[in-house]
N, C-alpha and C positions, 0 to 999 in steps of 0.2 A: 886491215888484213895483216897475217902474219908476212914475215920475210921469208923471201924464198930458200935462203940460207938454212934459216931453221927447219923449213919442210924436209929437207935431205938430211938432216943431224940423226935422226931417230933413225930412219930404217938404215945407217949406217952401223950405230951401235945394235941395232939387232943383228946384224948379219956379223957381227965383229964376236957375239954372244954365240950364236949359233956353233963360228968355230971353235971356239974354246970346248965348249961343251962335244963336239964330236972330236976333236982333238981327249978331250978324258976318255973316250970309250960308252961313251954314252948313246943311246940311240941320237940318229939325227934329229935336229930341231925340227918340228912340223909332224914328227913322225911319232902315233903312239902304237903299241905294243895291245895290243887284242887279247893276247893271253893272259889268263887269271888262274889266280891261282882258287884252287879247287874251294867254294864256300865263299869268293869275296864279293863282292858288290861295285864295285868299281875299274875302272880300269888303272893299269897299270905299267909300266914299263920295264923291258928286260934286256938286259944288256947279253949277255952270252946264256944261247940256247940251253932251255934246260932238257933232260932228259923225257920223252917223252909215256906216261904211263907212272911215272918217277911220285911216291907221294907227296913228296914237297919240290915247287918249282921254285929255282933262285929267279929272285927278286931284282930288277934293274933299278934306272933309273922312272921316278914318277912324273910324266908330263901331260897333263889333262888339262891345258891352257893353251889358247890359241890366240894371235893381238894380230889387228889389222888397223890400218890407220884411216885414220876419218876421212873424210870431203875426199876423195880420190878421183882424180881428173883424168886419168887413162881411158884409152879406148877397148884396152882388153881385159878382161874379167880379173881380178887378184887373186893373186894366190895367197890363200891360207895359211895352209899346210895339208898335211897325210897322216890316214892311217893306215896303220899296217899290223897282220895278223900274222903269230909267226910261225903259225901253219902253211901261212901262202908260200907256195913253190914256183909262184909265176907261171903257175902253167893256164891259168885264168880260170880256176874252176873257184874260185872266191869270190861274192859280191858283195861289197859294199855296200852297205844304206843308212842315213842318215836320218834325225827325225825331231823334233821339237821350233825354236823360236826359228822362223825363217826358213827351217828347210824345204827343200824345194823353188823356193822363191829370190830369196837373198842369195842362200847359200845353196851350190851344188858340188854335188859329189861324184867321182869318174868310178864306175864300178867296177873298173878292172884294178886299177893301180892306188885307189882308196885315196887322190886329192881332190882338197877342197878349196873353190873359188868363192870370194866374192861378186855378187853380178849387180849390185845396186851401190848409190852411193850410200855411204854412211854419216850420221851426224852422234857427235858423243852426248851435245848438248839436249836430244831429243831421248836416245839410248844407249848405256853404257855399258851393256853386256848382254848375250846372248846365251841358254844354255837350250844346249844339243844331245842326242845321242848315237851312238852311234853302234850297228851292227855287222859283224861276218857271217855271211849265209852259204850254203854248199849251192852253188848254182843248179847242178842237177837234179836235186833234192829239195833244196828252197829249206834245207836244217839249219840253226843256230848252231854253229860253230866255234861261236865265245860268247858269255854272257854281254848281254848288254851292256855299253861303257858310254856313262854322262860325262858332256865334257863342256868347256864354256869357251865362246869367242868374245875375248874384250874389244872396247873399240878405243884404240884411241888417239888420244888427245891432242888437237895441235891449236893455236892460236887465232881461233875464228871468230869469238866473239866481243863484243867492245863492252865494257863497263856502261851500265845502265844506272839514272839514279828514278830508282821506284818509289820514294814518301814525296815525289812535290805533289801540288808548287809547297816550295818555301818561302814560308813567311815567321819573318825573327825580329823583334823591336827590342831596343837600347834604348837607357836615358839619355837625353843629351848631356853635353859635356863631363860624360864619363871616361876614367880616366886612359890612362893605351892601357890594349891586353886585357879588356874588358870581353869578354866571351858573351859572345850572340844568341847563337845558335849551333846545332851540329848537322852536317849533311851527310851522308852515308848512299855510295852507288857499290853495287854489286856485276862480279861478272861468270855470265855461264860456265867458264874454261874451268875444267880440272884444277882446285887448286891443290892439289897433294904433287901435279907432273908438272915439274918446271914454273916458271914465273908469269903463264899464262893467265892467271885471278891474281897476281900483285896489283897492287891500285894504290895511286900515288894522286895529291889531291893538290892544283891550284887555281889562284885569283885568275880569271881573264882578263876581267872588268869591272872597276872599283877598287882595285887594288891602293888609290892612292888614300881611301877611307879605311880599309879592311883590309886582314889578310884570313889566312885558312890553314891551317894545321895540315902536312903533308899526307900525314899517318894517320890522324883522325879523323880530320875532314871540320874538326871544330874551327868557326870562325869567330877573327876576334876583332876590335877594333885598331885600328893601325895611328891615330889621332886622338887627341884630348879635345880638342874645341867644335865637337860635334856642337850644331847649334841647331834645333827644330825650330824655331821662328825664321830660321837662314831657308835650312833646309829641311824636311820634315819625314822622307823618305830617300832612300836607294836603291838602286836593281845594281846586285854583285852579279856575276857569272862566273861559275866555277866550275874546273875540268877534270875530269878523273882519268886516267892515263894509268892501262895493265903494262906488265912486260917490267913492272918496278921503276915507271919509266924510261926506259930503256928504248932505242933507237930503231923503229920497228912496231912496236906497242900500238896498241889501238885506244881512243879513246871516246867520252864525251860528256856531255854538258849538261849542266839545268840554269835556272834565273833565279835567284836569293833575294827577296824584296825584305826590306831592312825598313821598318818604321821607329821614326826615333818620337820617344816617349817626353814629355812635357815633366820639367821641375820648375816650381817656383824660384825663376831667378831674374824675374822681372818686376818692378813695382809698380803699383799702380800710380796713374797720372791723370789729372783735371785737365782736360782739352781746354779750359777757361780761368785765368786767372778769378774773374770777378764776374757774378750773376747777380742778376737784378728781376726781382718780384715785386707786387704791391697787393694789398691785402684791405679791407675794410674794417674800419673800425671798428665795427658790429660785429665781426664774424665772433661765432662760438667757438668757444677750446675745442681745439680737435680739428680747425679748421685747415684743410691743405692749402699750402700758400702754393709748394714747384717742387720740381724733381731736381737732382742735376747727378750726373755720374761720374766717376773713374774711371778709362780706360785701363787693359791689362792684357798687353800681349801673350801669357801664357791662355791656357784653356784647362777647362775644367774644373776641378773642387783649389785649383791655383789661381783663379782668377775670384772666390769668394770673398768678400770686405766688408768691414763693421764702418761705421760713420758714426764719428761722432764730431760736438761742438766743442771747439776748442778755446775760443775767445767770445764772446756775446759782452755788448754794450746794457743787452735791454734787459741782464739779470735774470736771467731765466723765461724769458717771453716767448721763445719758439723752442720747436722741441725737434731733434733728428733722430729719426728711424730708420733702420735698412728693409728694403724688398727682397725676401729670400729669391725672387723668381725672377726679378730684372736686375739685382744687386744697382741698387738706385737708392739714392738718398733723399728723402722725405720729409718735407720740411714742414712742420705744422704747426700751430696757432696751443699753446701750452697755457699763456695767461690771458685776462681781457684785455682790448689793447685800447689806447685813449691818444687821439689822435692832438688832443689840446695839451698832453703831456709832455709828447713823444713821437715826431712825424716819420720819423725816417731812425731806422733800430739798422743796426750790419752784424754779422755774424760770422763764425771763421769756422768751416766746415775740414774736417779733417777725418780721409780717408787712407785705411790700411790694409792689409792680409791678412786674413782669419790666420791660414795657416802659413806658416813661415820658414820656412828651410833656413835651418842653424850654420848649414854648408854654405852657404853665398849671402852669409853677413859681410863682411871686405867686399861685396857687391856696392855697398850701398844700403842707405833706408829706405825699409818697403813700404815710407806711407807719403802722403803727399795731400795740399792744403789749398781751401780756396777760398774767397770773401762770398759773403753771400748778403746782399743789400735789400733791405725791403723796406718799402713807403708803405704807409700808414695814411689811408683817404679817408678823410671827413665828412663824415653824414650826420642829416639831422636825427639827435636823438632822444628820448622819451627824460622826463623827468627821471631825477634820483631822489630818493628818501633818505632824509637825514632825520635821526641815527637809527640805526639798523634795527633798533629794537623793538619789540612789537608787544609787549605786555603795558596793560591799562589797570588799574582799581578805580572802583567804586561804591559806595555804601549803598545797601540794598532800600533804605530811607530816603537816599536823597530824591530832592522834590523835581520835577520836572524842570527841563531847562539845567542842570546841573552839569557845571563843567565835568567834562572825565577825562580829558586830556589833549593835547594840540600835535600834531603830524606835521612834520616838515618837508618840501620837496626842492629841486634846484634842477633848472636846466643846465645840464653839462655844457651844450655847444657853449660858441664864441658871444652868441647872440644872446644868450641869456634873457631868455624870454618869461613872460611872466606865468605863472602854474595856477592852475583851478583845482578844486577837489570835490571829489563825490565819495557816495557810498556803494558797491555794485550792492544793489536791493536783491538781487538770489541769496547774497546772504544774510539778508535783515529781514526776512520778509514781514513782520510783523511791526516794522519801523520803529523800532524801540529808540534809534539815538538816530541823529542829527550830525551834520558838517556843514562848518561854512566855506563857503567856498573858496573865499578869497584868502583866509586865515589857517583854515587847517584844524578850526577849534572843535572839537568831538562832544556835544553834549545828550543829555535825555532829552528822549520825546516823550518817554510816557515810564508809568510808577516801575520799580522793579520790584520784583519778588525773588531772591535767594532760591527760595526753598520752589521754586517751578523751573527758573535756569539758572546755575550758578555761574557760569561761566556760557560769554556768548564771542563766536569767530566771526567777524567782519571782514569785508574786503573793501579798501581805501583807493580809488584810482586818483591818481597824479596826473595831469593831462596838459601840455600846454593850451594857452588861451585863445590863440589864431588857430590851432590845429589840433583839433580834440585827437586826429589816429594816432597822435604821438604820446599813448598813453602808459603808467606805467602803474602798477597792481603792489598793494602790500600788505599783507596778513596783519591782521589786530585781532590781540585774545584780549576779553575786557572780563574780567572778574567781576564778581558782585562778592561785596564784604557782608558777613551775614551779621545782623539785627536782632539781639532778643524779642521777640515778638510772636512768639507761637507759646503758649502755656504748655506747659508738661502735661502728659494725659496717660493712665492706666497704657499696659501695655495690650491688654486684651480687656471683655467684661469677666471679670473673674468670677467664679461661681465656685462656691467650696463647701464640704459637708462636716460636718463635725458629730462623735457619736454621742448619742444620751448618756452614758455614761463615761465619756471627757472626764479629765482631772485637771485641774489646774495648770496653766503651765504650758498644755499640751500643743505641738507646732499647727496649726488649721491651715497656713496658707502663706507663701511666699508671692512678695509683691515686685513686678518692677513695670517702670512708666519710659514712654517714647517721646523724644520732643525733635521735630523740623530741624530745631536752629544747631549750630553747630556752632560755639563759642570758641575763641582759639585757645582759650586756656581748661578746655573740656568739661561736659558735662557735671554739675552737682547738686542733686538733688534730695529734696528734705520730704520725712512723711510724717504725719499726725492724724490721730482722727476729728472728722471737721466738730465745729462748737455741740451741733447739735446732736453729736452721738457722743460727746464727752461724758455724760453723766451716766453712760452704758456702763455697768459692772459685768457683762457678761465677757468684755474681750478687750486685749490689749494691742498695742500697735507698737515695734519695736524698729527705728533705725540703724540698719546694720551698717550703713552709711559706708556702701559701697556702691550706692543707687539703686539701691535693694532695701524691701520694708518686711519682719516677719511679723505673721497677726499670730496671737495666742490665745488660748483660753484664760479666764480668769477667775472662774466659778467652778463648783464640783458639781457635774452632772446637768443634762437638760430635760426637759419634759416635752416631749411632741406635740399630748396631750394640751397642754396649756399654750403654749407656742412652737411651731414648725419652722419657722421663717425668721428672719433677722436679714435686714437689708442694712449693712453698716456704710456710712459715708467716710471718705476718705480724704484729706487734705494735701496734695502734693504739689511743694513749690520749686521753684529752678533757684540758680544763684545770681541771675540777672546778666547784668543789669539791662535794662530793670525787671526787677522780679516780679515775675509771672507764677501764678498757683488754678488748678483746678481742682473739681473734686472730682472723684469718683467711686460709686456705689458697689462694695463689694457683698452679693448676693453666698449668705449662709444657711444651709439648712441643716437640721436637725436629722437624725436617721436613723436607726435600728440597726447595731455591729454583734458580731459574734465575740466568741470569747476573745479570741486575736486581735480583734480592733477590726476585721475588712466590712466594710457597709453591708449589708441586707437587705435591707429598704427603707425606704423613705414616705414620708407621709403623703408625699403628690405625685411618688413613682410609684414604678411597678417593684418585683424582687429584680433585683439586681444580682445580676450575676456574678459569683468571685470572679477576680481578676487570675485566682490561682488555678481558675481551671483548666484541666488540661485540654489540648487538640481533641485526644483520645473521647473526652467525656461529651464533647460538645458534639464531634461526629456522631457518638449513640444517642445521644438525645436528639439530632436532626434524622436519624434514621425511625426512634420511636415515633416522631411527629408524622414524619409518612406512611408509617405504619396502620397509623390509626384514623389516618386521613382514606387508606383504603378501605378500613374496615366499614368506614363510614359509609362509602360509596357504594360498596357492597351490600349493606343492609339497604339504602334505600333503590336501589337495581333489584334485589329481592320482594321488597312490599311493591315498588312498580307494578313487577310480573303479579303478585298475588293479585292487588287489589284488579288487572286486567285481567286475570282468569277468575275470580268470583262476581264482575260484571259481564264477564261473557257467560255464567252459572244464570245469573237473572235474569240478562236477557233472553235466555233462552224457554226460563219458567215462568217467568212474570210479562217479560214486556212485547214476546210475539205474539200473545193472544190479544187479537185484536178484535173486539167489539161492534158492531153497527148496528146501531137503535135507529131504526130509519120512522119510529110509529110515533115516540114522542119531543127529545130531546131534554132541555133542562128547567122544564118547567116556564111557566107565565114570566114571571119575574128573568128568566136567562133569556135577555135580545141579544147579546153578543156571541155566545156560539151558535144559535140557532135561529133562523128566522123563520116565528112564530107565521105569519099570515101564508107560507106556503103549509105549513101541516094543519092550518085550519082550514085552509082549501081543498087539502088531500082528502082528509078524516075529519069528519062532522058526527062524532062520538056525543050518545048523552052519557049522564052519570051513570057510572054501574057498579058505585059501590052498596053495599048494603043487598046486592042481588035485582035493584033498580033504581030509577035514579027518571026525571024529570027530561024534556025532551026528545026533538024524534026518535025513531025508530033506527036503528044503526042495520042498513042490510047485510045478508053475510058477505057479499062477493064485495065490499068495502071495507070491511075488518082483517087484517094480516094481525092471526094469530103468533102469540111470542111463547116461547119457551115457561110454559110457567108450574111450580112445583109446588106442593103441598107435604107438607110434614105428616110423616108414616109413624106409626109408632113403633116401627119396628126398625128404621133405618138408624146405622148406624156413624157416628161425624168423627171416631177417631180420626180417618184419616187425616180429615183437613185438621186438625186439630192439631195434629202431630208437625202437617207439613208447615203451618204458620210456625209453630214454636219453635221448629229447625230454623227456617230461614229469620226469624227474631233474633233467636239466640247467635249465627251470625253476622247480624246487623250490628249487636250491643259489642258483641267482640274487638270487633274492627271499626276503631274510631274515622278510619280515612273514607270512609263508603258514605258519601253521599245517601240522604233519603230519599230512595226513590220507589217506596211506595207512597200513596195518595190516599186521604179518605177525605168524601166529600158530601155532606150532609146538604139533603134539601130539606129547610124547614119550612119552605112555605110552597105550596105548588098556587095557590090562587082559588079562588072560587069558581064553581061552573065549569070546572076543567072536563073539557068533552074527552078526550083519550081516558081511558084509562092507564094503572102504571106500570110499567117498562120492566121494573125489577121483577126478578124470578126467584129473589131469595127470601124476601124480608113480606112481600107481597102474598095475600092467602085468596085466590081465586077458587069462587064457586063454579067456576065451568066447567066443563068437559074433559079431561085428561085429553091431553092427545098423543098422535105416535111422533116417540122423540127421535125415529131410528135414523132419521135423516141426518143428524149430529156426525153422526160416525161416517159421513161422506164428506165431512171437512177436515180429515186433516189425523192423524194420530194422535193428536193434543186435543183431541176432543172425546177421545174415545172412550178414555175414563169419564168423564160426564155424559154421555151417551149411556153408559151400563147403569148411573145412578139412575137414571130415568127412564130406563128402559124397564118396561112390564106396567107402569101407571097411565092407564088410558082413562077418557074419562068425559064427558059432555064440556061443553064449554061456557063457563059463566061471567057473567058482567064482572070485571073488579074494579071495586070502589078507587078514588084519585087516591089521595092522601098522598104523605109524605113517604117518599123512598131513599134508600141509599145504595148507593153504588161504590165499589172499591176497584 
């Protein structure tokens, strides 16, 4: 809280103010003036009356400002001030009224005498000023008597509030061991009070607490360090307290506080250290490179990317035999197995591990070195272990000749350990399968078991195990590539059957045929091969054989012109040898023929081909010639799809005219001599006919009601046989037409019918009956196709006469 001293300071110099100013002639302080001049907006103050009605009023002094002072602790209302109109005559016909922030409430006004009290306490901190207005009214009337006049009530200001600090909490980190006057952080408290009136917001800033680490800038509030030998592994934090103190710190002032928490920041100014002079590992003999023997570490009192470290080896006995690596994640040093290690060698290897600071601050060298060193011991245990092969090398030769049992080479193995034990040998058989070679066990000697051939394997991979002889697991595995040396031994042979044409009219000279031959063996000084034609085609004048003796033979013509006619064919023999050794020769039969060329020279055909197509033809030609072949493949189809349909409808034309008329002779059948369509002993049962040719004939009597008369016709002189005449040579002259129509009419000649044949004959055409005409008209109830035979025989009635047997024909 402020002093009470200063609470009376201020309304002293008011009232010291007030005199002066009524001492100049001025209206009194408190007191404003109502009267305006005509058109103004405001109120204002008038020192000596002006005339009233007068078009310009003089002008006073202007006081439109009212101050009351804050936190007021009295029991009676405050006094403001007054206004006053300078119409009022006191005689109280003026009222007063007041009206904006607070009136009525805070502020009240006496309506006779126009002062105004405060009646509440005030705070400046909350509100600084108040604006009001104020009016003179004719009490009787309730008229405005002066324009209305705004005016403002300040409040002010005394020493009520304490510096506050509003950004904590504070939090500030420093490096360690940085140097004094090293600057932290800044704190900043602020205070409600007026700072324009008096030294009520001056703020003045110190250490409470901490002060023997840190200080703090009066005026700014920045804190800095007060010490060089901050140490964070000592100490790693602080809590400062700092006070802020208005009044300019001054005697009276109010103040206060916050907590400054000060983390001091890590530099690398510590090395790292081996909690052990000397570590001790053991490892096996056996282990594979890469193998982890132990960890061991550096301590490092700083923290963070100040405590990171490389490791490395600094001294080694074993020449490179272990190997040190850092662990980004545990920063640990990792010792591992680098070469093979041989415990008959070399039992016990030591090592000098030596760890530093990735990163290293240049400032706190005169510290010290930031690295530090350790022994690192390691035994080396003895286990039993598998054979080794002596010498490393693993390639074999052999002649693809040599005879079975044939040495191809001997394999050496040794037991490492102490004991030195004795070694067996095998062959693992997954990769022999066919057991081509042999080991003996005891020696190591690799020979064949059976013939080799080059030219089927040229090269075979084995696999050799080493094994001690009391302990086969102790085994050890060694690649063997065994070559086969290749053997002249395969004769030279054509490369293909060659077959080649030559034209009939060749000239001399002309190239027929380029030769070349394949052989198996593969000589190391390369292929060279010789051609000749063999003894037996030597005295051939027709063709030449030429070595271009690049392993290549060309054949030539050697004659002008061939003849087909007299020979088409020439099957020439061929002689081709190698260069050995030893020299090997075959023959082989190069097949020529003779052929028919165009002007050009391109083949046309040949005596036991077909034409041959130029080579020169194009896509273009061969597409229309495969398009003309289907073309004519449809037309083909089409024509016989065509005679199909015909020859089907000119058999459905016959059967319709020829083969539905269907016949039944029920009276005789096909005569004596036909047993197989007809059985004779039932129609000699039925009909017991005698002869009735000649008009009678020898045995009984034939009754009528046992005769079934047949259709029988007699030639007229008047009838006429165009028709049938016509309709045979139609359907003839169809028949001759059309080669694909089957003969399906029939003539069948009986030349013998028998003797004593009781029926008479059956036919109606060929037959001349002396009987009785009878009525044919029954015909014409069979059918439409009878109808025309019906007419012919319609009108010939007639008795009915015996007809003689004889010979009939039916169609």
């Amino acid at each position: 809280m402020a002093s009470r001293d200063s609470f009376w300071i201020r309304p002293l110099l008011l009232l010291l103010l007030l005199l002066l100013l009524w001492g100049l002639g001025c209206c009194p302080a408190g007191v404003v003036s109502m009267h305006m001049e005509p058109g103004g907006s405001g109120p204002e103050e008038s020192g000596d009356g002006g005339l009233p009605g007068s078009g310009r009023v003089k002008r006073g002094w202007v006081w439109n400002q009212f101050f009351v002072v804050e936190e007021y602790t009295g029991t009676e209302p405050l006094y403001v001030g007054k206004i006053h109109s300078d119409s009022d005559e006191g005689d109280g016909s003026i009222k007063y009224t007041i009206s904006g922030e607070g009136a009525g409430t805070i502020f009240l006004i006496d309506e006779l005498t126009g002062d105004i009290h405060a009646t509440e306490r005030l705070d400046r901190e909350q509100k600084t000023f108040y604006t009001l207005r104020a009016q003179a009214r004719d009490r009787q009337t309730d008229r405005l008597l002066e324009p209305e006049s705004e005016f403002v009530i300040k409040v002010q200001d005394i020493n009520d509030s304490e510096p506050r600090f509003l950004g904590g909490p504070y939090i500030g980190s420093v490096a360690e061991l940085s140097p004094i006057g090293t600057s932290v952080m800044q704190v900043m408290a602020s205070d409600a009070d007026d700072p324009t009136y008096g030294s009520s917001a001056r703020v003045v800033y110190s250490v409470l607490e901490g002060e023997q680490h840190f200080t703090v800038d009066s005026r700014t509030g920045v804190i800095r360090t007060a010490v060089a030998n901050l140490d964070r592994e000592t100490q790693d934090r602080y809590e400062v307290v700092v006070r802020a103190t208005d009044m300019a710190g001054q005697l009276g002032g109010l103040s206060g506080s916050t907590t400054v928490t000060i983390v001091i920041t890590d530099v690398n100014d510590n090395p790292p250290r081996f909690p052990q002079k000397m570590y001790q590992f053991s490892v096996v003999e056996t282990a594979p490179v890469g193998t982890l023997i132990g960890r061991v570490k550096a301590e490092d009192s700083d923290v963070g990317e100040n405590t990171d470290m490389t490791y490395q080896v600094k001294d080694e006995e074993g020449l490179g035999a272990f190997r040190v690596t850092t662990d980004s994640n545990t920063q640990e040093a990792l010792i591992s197995v680098q070469k093979p290690l041989d415990f008959e060698a070399q039992s016990v290897q030591t090592v000098v591990v030596e760890a530093l600071n990735k990163f290293a601050d240049p400032r706190f060298v005169d510290l010290g070195t930031f690295r530090d060193q350790t022994i690192v011991r390691v035994s080396v245990l003895d286990v039993d272990e598998p054979p080794e092969f002596q010498p490393p090398d693993g390639l074999m030769e052999v002649q693809e000749d040599a005879p079975v049992g044939s040495l191809v080479g001997m394999v050496t193995a040794l037991d490492p350990d102490v004991a030195n034990r004795p070694v067996r040998y095998a062959i693992d058989r997954s990769t022999d399968l066919e057991q081509i070679f042999d080991i003996d066990p005891l020696t190591g000697a690799i020979v064949t078991s059976k013939v080799l051939d080059r030219e089927t394997a040229g090269w075979h991979n084995i696999t050799i195990l080493a094994m001690e002889a009391d302990n086969h697991a102790q085994v050890s595995r060694k690649t063997l590539r065994i070559r086969i040396l290749d053997v002249n031994d395969n004769p030279p042979e054509l490369a293909t059957p060659y077959e080649a044409a030559v034209c009939e009219d060749a000239k001399p000279g002309q190239l027929i045929q380029t030769i070349s031959v394949v052989d198996r063996d593969e000589p190391q000084s390369g292929h060279r091969f010789y051609f000749t034609l063999a003894p037996e085609a030597s005295s051939s004048h027709h063709f030449s054989l030429l070595d271009i003796e690049d392993n290549t033979a060309a054949l030539h013509t050697q004659r002008l012109g061939f003849n087909r006619q007299e020979q088409d064919l020439f099957l020439l023999p061929i002689l081709v040898v190698d260069s050995g050794p030893p020299t090997l020769s075959s023959t082989g039969t190069l097949t020529i023929r003779v052929c028919g060329c165009d002007s050009s020279g391109a083949i046309q055909s040949c005596n036991t081909t077909a034409y041959v197509v130029s080579a020169s033809l194009s896509p273009g030609a061969l597409i229309a010639l495969l398009v003309c072949v289907l073309i004519l493949i449809v037309l083909v189809l089409l024509i016989l799809t065509l005679k199909r349909h015909q020859k089907g409808h000119l058999s459905s034309e016959e059967d319709e005219d020829m083969r539905d008329n269907v016949i039944k002779y029920n009276d005789e059948g096909g005569g004596e001599q036909d047993t197989e369509a007809y059985d004779m002993s039932a129609l000699r049962s039925l009909y017991d006919f005698a002869e009735t040719k000649g008009g009678g004939g020898e045995g009984p009597p034939v009754l009528p009601s046992e005769l079934h008369s047949l259709p029988q016709w007699r030639p007229a002189p008047d009838l006429d046989f165009s028709v049938f005449r016509d309709y045979i040579s139609r359907k003839v002259g169809q028949a001759d037409e059309d080669p694909s129509v089957p003969p399906y009419d029939s003539f069948q000649t009986y030349a013998f019918e028998g003797a004593d044949s009781p029926p008479a004959s059956l036919s109606s055409i060929a037959s001349h009956s002396t009987g009785s005409e009878q009525d044919f008209s029954y015909l014409g109830s069979w059918g439409p196709r009878f109808r025309q035979l019906a007419a012919l025989y319609a009108g010939r009635r007639g008795g009915e006469e015996d007809g003689g047997g004889g010979g009939g024909a039916e169609s």
